[in-house]
C-alpha positions in Angstrom: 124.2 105.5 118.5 123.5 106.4 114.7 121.3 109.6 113.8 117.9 108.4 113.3 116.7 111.0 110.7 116.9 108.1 107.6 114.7 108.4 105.4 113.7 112.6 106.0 115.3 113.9 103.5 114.6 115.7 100.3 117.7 114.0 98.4 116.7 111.1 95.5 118.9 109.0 93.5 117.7 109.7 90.3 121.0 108.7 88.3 120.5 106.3 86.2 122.0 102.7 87.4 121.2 103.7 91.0 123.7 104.0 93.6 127.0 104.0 92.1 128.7 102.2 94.5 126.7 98.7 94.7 126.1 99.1 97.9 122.5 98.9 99.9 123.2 102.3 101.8 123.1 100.0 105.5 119.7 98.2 104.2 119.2 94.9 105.8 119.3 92.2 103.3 116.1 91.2 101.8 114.4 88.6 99.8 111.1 90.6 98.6 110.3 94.0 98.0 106.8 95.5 97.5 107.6 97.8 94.7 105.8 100.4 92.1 107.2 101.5 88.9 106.4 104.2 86.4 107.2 102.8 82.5 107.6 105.2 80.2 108.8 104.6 76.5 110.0 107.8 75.6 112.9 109.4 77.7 110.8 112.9 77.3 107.6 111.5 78.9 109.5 109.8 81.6 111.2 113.5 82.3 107.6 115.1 82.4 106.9 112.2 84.6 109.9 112.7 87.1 109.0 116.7 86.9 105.4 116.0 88.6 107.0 113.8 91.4 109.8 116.9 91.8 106.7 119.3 92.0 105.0 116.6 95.0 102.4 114.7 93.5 101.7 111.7 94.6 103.6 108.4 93.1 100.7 106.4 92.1 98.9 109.2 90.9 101.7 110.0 88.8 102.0 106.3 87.4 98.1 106.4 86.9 99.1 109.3 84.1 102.4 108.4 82.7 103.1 104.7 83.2 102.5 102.6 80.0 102.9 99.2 81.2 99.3 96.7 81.9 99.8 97.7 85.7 98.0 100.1 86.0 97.0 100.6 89.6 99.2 103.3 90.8 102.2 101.5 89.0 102.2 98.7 91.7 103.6 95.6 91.1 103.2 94.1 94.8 105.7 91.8 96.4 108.3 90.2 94.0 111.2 87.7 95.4 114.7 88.5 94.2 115.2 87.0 91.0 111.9 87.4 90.1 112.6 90.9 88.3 114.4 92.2 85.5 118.3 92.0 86.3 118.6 95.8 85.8 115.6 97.0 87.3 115.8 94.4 90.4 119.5 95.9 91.2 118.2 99.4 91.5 115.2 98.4 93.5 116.5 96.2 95.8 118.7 99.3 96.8 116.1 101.9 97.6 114.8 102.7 101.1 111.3 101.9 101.3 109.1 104.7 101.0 105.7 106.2 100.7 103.6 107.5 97.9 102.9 110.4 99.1 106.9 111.3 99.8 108.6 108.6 97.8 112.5 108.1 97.3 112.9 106.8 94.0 115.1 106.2 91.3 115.6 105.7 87.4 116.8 103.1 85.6 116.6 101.9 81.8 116.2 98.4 80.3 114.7 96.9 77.4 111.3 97.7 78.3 112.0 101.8 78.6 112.8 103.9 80.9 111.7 103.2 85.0 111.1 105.1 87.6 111.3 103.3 90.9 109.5 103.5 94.1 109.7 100.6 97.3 106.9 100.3 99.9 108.3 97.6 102.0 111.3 94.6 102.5 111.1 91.4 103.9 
């Protein structure tokens, strides 16, 4: 029987790209993530950004401060099918293990919007 500790730990992927190795770390498959993102233009701000969730503060209060996209409401950008996102950004996010705001596992990634940092709340 596997260890059933997923998901305690401290470590988060925060290379850029995601996981290196394409694969979803033993995720099921899914079709739709609920997802949050912070969007920062500058690679400094999105550093400060990345220091506050290192220091345990909250995701979404986090994205309230930092994120510059329209969605503002604790950088949520609900359920969104596969496809649906940009091809970068969806690759990263449909790797993450869902998390919480208040201890999220996230990751970076960069496209032509700026630079992301990416949070999951659920699959299906």
């Amino acid at each position: 029987m596997a260890p059933k500790n997923k998901g305690r730990g401290k470590a988060k992927d925060t290379s850029e790209g995601g996981d290196a190795g394409g694969k979803t770390k033993g995720l099921k498959a899914a079709n739709s993530i609920n997802v949050r993102h912070i969007l920062c233009e500058k690679h400094s701000k999105k550093e400060e950004a990345l220091g506050k969730l290192r220091d345990g503060a909250k995701f979404d209060e986090v994205a309230r401060e930092y994120s510059e996209d329209k969605a503002r409401q604790g950088g949520s950008l609900g359920w969104k099918v596969r496809g649906s996102l940009n091809g970068e950004f969806e690759k990263v996010a449909y790797e993450l293990e869902p998390s919480t705001t208040a201890n999220p596992k996230y990751a970076e990634v960069k496209t032509g919007f700026g630079y992301h940092i990416i949070m999951v709340e659920g699959r299906k």
